[in-house]
MIMI-133485 format. One record per residue (C-alpha): x, y, z; residue number from 1; residue in three letters. Coordinates in pm, 1 decimal, decimal comma. Each point is the difference from the previous one (the first is absolute). Layout:
<rs>
R         xx         yy         zz     n   res
R          X          Y          Z   NUM   ALA
...
</rs>
This chain:
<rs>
R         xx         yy         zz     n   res
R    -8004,3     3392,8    -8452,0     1   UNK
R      -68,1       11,0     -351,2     2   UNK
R       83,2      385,8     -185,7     3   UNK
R     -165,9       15,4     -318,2     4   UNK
R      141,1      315,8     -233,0     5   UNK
R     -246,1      162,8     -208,4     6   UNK
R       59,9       81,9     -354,6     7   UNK
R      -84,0      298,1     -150,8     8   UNK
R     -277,1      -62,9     -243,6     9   UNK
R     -278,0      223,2     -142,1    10   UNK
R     -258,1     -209,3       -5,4    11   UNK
R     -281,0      120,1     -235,1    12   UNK
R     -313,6       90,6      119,2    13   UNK
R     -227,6     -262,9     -160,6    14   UNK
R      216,1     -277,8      163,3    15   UNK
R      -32,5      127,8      350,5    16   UNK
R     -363,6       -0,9      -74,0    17   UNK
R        0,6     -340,1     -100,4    18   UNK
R      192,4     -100,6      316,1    19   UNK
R     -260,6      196,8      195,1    20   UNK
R     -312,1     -182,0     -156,7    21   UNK
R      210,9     -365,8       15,4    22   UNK
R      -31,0       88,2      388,6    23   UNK
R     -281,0      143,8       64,5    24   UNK
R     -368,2     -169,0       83,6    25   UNK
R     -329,1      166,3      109,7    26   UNK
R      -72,1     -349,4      190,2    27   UNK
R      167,4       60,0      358,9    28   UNK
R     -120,3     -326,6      122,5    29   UNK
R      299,5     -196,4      -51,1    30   UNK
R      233,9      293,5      158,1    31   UNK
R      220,5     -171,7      242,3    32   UNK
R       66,1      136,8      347,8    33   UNK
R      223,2      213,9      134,7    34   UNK
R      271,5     -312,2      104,6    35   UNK
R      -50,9      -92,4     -328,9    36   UNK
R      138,8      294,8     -216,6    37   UNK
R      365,4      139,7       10,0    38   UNK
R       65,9      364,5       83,9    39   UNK
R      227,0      273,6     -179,7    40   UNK
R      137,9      366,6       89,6    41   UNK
R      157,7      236,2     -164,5    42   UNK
R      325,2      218,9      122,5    43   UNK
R       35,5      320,7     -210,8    44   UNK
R      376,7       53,7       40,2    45   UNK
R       26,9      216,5     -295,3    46   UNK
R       50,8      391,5       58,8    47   UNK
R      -90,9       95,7     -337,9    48   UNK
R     -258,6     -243,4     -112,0    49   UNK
R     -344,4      130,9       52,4    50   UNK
R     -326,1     -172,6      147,9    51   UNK
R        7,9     -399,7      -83,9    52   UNK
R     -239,3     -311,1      -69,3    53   UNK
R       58,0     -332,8       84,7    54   UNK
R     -221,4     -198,7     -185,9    55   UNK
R      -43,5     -401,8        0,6    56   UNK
R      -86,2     -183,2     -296,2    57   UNK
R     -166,7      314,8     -156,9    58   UNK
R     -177,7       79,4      310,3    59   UNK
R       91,5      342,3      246,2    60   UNK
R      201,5     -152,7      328,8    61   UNK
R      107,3      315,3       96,9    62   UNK
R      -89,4      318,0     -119,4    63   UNK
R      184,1      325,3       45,2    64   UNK
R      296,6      -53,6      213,8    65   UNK
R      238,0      255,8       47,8    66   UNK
R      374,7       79,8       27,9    67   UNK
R       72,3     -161,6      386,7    68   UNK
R     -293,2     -147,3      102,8    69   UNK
R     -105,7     -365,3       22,7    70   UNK
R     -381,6      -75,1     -116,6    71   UNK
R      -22,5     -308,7      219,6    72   UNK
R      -89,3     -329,0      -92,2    73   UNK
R     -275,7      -13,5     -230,6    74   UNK
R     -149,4     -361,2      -30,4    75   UNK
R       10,3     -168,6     -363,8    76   UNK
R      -83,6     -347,6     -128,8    77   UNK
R      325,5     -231,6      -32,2    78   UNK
R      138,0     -153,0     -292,1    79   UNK
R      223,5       86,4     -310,7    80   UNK
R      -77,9      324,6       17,6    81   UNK
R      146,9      296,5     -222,1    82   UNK
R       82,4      302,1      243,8    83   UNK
R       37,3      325,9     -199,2    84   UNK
R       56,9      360,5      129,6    85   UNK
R     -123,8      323,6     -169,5    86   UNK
R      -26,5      358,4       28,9    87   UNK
R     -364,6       26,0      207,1    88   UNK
R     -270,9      -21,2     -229,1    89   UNK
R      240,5      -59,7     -306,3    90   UNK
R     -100,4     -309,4     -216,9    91   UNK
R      351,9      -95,3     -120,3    92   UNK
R      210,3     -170,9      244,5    93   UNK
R      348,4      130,8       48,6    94   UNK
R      168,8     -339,2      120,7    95   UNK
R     -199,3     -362,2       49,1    96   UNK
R      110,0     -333,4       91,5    97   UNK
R     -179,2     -323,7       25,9    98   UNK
R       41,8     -113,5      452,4    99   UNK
R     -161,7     -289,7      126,8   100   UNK
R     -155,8      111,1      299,8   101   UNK
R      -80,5     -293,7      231,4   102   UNK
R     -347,4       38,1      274,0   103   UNK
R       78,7      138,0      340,8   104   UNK
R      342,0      124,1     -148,1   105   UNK
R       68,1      401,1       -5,7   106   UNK
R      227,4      205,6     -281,6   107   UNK
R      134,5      352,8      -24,8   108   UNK
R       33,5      150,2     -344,1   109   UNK
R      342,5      225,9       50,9   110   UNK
R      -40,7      354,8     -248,7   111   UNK
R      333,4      111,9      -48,6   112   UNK
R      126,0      385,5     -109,4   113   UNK
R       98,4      150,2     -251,9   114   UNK
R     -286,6       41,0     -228,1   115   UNK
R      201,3        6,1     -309,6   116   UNK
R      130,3     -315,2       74,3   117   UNK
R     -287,3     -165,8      192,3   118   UNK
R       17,2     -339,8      137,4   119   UNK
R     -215,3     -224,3      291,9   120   UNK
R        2,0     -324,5      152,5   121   UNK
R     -177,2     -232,7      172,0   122   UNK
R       89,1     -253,9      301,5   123   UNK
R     -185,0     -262,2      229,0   124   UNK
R       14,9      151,3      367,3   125   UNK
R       -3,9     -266,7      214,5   126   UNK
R      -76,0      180,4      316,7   127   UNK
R       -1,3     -252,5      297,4   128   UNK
R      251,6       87,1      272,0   129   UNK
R       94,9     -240,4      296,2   130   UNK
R     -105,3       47,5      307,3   131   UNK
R      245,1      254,6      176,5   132   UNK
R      139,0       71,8     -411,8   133   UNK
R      -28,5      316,6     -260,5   134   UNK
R       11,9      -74,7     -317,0   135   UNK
R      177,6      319,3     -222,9   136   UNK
R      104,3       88,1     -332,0   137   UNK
R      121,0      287,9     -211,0   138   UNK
R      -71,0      162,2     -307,0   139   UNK
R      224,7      242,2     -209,7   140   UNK
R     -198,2      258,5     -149,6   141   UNK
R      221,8      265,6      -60,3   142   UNK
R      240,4      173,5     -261,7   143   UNK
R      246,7       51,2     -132,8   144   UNK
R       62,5     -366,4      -64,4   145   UNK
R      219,9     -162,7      262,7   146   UNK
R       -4,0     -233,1      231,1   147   UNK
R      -96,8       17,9      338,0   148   UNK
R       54,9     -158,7      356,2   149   UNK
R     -207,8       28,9      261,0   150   UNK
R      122,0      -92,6      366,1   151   UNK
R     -197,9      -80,3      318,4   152   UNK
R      141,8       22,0      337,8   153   UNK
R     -126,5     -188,8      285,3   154   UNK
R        5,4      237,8      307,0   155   UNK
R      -31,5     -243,2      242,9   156   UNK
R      325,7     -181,3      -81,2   157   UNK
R      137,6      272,9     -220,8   158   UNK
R       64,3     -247,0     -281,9   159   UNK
R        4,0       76,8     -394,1   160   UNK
R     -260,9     -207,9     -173,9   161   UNK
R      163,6     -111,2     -347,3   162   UNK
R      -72,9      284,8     -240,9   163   UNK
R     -191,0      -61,1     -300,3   164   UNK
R      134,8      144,7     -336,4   165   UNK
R     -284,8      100,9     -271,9   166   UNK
R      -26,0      120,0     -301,8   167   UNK
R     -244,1      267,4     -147,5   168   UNK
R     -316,1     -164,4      -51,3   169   UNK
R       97,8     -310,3      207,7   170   UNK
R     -142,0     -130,5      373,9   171   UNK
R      125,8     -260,3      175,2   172   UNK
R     -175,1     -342,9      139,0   173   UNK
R     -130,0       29,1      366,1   174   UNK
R      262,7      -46,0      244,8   175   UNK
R     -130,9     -121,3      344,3   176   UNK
R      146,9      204,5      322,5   177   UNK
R      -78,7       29,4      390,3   178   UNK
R     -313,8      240,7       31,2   179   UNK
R      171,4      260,5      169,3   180   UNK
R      149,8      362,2      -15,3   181   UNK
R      231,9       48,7     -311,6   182   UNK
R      159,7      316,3     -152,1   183   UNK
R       18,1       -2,2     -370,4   184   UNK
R      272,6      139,0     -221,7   185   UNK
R       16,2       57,5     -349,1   186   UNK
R      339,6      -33,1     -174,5   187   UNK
R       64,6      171,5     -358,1   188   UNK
R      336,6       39,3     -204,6   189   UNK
R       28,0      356,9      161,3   190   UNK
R     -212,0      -13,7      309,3   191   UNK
R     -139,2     -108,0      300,1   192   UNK
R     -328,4       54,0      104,9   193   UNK
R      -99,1      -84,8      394,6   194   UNK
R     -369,4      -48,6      140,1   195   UNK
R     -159,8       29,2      319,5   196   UNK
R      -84,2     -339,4      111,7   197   UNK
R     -300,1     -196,8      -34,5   198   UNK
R     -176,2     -324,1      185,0   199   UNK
R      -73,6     -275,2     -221,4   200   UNK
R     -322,2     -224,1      141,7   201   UNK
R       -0,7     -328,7       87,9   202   UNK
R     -185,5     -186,3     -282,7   203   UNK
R       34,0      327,4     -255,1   204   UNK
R      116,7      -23,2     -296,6   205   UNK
R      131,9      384,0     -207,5   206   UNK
R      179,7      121,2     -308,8   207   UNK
R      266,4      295,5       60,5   208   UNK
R        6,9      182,2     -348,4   209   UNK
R      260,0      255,6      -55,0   210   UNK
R     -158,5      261,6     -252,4   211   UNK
R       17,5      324,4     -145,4   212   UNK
R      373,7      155,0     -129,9   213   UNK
R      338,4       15,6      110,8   214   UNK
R      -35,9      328,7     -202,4   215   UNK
R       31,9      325,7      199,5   216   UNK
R     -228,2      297,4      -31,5   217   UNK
R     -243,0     -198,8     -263,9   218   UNK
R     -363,8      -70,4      116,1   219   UNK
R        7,1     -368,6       88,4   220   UNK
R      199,4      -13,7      329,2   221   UNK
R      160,3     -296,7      121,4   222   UNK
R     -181,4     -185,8      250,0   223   UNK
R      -49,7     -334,1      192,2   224   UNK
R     -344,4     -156,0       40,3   225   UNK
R     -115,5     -307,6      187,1   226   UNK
R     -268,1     -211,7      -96,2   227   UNK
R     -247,7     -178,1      188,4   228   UNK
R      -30,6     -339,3     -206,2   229   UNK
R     -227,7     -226,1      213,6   230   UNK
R     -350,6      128,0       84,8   231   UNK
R     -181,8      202,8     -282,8   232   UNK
R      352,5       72,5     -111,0   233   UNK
R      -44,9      374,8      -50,6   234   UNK
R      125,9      186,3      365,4   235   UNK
R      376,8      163,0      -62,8   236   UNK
R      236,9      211,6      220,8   237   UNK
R      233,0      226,9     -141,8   238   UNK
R      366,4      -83,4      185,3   239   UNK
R      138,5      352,1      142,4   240   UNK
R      342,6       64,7      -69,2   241   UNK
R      193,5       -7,4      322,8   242   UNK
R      165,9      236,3      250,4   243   UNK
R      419,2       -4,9     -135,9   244   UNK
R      109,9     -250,5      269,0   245   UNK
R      240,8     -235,8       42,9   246   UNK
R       38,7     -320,0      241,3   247   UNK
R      224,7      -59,2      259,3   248   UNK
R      129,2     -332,3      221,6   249   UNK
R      217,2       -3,6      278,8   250   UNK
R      274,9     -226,2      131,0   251   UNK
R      226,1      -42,6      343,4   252   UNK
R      291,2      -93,7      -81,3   253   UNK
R      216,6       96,0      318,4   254   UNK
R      176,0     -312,1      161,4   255   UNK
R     -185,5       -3,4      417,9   256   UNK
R     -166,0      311,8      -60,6   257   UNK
R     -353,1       32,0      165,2   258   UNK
R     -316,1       16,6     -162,0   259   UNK
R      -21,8      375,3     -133,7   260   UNK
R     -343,0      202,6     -118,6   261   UNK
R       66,7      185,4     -337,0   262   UNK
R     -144,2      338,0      -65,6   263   UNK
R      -75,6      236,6     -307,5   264   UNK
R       28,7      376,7       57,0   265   UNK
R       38,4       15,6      364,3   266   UNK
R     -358,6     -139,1        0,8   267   UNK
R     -114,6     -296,3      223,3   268   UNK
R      157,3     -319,0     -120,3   269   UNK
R     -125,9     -196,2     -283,7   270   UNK
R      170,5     -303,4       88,5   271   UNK
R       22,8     -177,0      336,4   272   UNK
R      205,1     -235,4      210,8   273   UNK
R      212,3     -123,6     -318,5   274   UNK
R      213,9     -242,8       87,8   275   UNK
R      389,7     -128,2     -141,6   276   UNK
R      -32,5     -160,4     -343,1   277   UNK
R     -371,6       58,0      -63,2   278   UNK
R     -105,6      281,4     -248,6   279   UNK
R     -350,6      158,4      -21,9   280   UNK
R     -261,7      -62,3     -317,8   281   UNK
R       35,4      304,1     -236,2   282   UNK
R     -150,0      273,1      135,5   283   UNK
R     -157,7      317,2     -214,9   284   UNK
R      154,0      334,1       17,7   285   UNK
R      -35,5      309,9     -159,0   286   UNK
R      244,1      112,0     -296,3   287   UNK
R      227,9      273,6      154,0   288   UNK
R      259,3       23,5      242,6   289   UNK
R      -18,4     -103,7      316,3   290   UNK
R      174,7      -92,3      326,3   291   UNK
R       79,1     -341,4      216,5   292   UNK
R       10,5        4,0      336,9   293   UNK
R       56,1     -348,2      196,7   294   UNK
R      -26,8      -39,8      361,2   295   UNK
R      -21,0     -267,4      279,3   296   UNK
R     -209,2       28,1      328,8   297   UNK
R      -12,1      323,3      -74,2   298   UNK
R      341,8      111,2      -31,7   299   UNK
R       96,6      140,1     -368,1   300   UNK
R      285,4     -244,0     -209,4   301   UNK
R       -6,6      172,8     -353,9   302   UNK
R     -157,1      376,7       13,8   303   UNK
R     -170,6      112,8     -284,8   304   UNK
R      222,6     -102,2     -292,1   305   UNK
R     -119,0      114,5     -322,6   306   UNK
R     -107,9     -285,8     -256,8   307   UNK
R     -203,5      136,4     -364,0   308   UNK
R     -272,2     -247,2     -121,2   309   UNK
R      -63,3       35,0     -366,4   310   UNK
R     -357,9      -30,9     -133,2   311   UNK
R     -126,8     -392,8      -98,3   312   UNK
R      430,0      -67,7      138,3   313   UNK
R        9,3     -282,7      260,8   314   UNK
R      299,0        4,6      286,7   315   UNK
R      171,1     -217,5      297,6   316   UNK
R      118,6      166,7      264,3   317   UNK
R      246,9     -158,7      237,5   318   UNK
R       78,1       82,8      315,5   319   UNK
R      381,4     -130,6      -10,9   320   UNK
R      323,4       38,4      227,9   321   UNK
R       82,6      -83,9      358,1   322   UNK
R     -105,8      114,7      342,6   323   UNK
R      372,5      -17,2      146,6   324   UNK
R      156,0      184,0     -140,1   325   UNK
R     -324,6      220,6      -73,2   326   UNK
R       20,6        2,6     -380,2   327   UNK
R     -359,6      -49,2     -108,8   328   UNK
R     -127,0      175,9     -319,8   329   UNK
R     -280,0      -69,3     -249,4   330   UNK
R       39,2     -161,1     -384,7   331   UNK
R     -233,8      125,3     -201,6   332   UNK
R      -31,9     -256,3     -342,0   333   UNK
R     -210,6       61,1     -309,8   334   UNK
R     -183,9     -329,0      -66,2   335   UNK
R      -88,2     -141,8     -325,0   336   UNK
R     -372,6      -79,0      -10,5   337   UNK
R       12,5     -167,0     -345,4   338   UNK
R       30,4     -381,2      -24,4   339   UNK
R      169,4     -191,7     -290,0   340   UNK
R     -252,9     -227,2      -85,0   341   UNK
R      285,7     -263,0      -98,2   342   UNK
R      234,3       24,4      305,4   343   UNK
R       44,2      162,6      332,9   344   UNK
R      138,9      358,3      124,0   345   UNK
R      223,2      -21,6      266,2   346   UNK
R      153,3      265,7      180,3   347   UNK
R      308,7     -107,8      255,1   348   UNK
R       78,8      286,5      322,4   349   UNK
R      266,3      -63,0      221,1   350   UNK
R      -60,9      153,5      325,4   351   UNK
R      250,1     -145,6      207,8   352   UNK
R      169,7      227,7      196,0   353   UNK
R      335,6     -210,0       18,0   354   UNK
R       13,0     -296,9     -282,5   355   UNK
R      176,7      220,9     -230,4   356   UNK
R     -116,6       -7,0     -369,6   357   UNK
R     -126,7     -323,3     -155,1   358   UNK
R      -77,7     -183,1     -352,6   359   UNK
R     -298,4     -196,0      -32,8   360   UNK
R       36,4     -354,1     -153,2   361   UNK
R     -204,6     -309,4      -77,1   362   UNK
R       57,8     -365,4      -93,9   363   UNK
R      -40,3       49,0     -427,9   364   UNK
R      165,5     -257,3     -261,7   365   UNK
R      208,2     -195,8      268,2   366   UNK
R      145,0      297,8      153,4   367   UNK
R     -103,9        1,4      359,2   368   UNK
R      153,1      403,7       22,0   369   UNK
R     -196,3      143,0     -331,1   370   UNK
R      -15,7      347,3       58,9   371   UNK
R     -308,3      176,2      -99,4   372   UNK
R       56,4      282,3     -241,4   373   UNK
R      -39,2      323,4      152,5   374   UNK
R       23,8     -118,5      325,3   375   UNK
R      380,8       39,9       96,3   376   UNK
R      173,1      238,8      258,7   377   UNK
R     -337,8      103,9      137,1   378   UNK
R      136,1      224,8      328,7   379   UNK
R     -182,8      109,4      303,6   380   UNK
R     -300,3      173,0      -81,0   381   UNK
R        4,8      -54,7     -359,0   382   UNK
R     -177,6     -202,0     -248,2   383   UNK
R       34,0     -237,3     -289,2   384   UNK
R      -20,0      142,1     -343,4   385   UNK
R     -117,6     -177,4     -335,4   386   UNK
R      289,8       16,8     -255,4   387   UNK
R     -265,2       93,9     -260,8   388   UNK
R     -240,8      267,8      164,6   389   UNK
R      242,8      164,9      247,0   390   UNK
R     -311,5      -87,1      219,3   391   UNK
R       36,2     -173,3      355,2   392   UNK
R     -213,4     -288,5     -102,1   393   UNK
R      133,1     -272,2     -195,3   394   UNK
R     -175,1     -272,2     -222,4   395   UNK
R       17,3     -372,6      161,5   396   UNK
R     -139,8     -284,4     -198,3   397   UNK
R     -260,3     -183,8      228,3   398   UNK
R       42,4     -278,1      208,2   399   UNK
R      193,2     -130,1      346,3   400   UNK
R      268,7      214,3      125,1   401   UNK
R      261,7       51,9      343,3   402   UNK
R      175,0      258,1      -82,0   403   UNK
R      334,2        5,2      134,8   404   UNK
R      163,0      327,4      134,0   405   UNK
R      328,3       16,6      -54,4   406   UNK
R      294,7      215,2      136,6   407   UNK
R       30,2      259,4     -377,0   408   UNK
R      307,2     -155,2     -230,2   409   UNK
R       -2,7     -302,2      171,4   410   UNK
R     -187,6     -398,7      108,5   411   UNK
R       17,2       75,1      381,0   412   UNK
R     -352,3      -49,9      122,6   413   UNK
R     -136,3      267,1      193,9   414   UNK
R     -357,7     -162,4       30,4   415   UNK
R     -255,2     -250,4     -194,7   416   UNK
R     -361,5       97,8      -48,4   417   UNK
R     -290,3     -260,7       52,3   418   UNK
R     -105,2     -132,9     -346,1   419   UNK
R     -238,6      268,5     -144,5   420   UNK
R     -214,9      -62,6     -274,9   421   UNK
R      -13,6      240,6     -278,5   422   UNK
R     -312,6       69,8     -195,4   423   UNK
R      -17,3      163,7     -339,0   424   UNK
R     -169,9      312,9       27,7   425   UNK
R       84,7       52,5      373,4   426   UNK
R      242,4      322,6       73,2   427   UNK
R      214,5     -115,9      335,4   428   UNK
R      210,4      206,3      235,8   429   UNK
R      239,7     -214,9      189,4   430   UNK
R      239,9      181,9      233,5   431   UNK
R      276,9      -78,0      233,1   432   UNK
R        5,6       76,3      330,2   433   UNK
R      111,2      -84,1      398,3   434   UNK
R      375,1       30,8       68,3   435   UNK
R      313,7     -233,4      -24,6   436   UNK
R      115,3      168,1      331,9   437   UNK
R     -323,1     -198,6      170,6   438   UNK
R      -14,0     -248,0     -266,6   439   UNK
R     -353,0       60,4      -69,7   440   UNK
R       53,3       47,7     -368,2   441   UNK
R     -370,2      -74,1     -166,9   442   UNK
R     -118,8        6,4     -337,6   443   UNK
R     -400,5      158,1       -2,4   444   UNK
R     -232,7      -14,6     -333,7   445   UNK
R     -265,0      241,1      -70,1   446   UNK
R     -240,9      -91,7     -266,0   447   UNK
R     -155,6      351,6      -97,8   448   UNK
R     -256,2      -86,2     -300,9   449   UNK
</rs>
């Protein structure tokens, strides 16, 4: 995609008229057709610039868009042609560049806020989706000037989509994703900012813009508004802010214990028939306190312990411990949700009830018994914890790993994971569980983004 930035120019009046008689013709027999033209739009993003023009070449495009609306394509004859934007009805241009627009091709001229420091730009939208694709972007449109990220979730698998960092006055190119249900999230140097979800169509193609100010009590509030790109380009929805929720997954982790049903709040249960070493997609809960209550065939396990799910905070819960003796009790862990583009999170549990506490170690620089950092004496029902955020998740460079488990302060094996490959950008949980007593020790991965 090509982003031409305008400069700002004022542009005398007798040259625009020049530019608008070069055009212009009374003979309309040699018009070309409709497949034959290109077609431009305007997005008023600014919150204090008033009414706008788009004109082509001289010639009125667009005429009087306003603060967050789209005109829709309007059609225009291709070429070199010099795109300037101006107050509606104003002669002088406040910014103009020179964009050669290309037949059947479509462009969005971007008006950015403030007004005392007005800028636009243009880009060529290529709209097309694949079959069974959306095609997205985003636009920062908002002060003060910082940068921006803007998450989507996938609720179907739960997965983080790479954010995308902008700048004021930037977009991004179109990135191509499943045409599904996503939840959107907008990330700024103090905030975060969660949406209701909304389906992307097969074929579709949209631009998010955030817009407005990160400025309370002033009278441009923040917002988040989706564009319709493909059709006459001019249909929006406004994203609502979301309920404060948080998510939720759920793990067995108790050595021979039967399937179990998990409940919230006494109510009826939420999750069914979960068996040992599988764990549940994350599942949305309401901010606020609640209870856990785990059962099997109907007869209660765990009753009602209390857990607290933070708003936009993502948790594992574990059902760890042994049936004989009957020590079974839940783990609640705060998950990290963020990726590191460059390498991988990974989070080590150990929730065997009997191996005693371990260090985790890899083959690295022809030592077979490398210990990760961060990732000695984990005990029973405790976690790993990164030497430089105090967090449970630790950074691991990509590529082909079996970890090795190892008896804490020592090179006595306990147990060997399967080779796992680790992807940048992926955030892992891998946990220890079974028992030495029944030497069923196991090593289980959960890939949670």
């Amino acid at each position: 995609m090509r982003n031409v930035s305008f400069q700002l120019v004022m542009v005398a009046a007798l040259v625009t008229s020049l530019l608008t008689a070069g055009c212009g013709s009374d003979d309309n027999s040699n018009d070309p057709g409709p497949s034959e033209k290109a077609s431009i739009r305007l997005l008023h993003l600014g919150y204090d610039v008033q009414a706008l023009d788009v004109r082509v070449n001289g010639a009125v495009a667009v005429s009087n868009g306003t603060y967050g609306q789209s005109s829709g394509y309007k059609e225009v004859l291709p070429g070199n042609n010099t795109v300037s934007v101006h107050f509606t009805g104003v002669e002088t241009a406040r910014a103009s560049a020179v964009q050669s627009m290309i037949a059947g091709n479509v462009y969005t001229v971007y008006a950015f806020p403030p007004a005392s420091a007005f800028s636009a730009s243009v880009t060529n939208d290529p709209r097309q989706a694949e079959p069974g694709k959306s095609r997205i972007k985003f636009v920062n449109a908002t002060l003060p000037d910082q940068d921006m990220k803007f998450w989507y979730i996938d609720l179907d698998s739960s997965k983080v989509l790479t954010p995308q960092a902008i700048k004021l006055t930037g977009n991004t190119q179109y990135t191509d994703v499943e045409s599904k249900k996503y939840m959107f999230v907008v990330e700024t140097p103090t905030a975060w900012m969660v949406y209701d979800s909304v389906i992307l169509a097969s074929g579709a193609a949209y631009t998010l813009v955030a817009h407005g100010t990160t400025t309370d009590g002033d009278a441009f509030p923040f917002g988040v508004r989706l564009f319709r790109d493909d059709g006459a380009g001019a249909e929006f929805v406004d994203l609502t802010p979301a309920t404060p929720s948080g998510t939720v997954s759920f793990v067995h982790a108790v050595p021979g214990g039967p399937s179990v049903d998990v409940a919230l709040d006494g109510g009826s249960p939420i999750v069914t028939n979960l068996t040992y070493q599988t764990a549940t997609a994350y599942i949305p809960v309401t901010a606020g306190n609640h209870t856990v209550s785990v059962s099997s065939g109907g007869t209660p396990i765990i009753n009602n312990i209390p857990v607290t799910v933070e708003d936009r905070k993502a948790y594992t819960v574990f059902a760890t411990g042994t049936l004989v003796p009957p020590d079974i009790a839940p783990l609640a862990l705060p998950d990290d949700r963020r990726p590191n583009t460059q390498q991988a999170l990974v989070r080590f549990v150990n929730l065997s009830p009997d191996a005693g506490a371990y260090d985790v170690a890899i083959s690295f620089a022809g030592n077979d018994n490398y210990k990760l950092p961060g990732c000695d004496n984990v005990r029973y029902r405790n976690t790993s914890r990164s030497l430089a955020t105090g967090r449970a998740f630790v950074l691991v460079p990509p590529g082909d790993y079996s970890f090795r488990f190892l008896k804490t302060s020592t090179t006595d094996v306990l147990v060997t994971a399967p080779l796992m490959n680790i992807v940048a950008g992926r955030i892992y949980t891998v946990w220890l569980g079974g028992t030495t007593a029944t030497g069923s020790l196991v090593v289980n991965a959960i890939t949670q983004n």
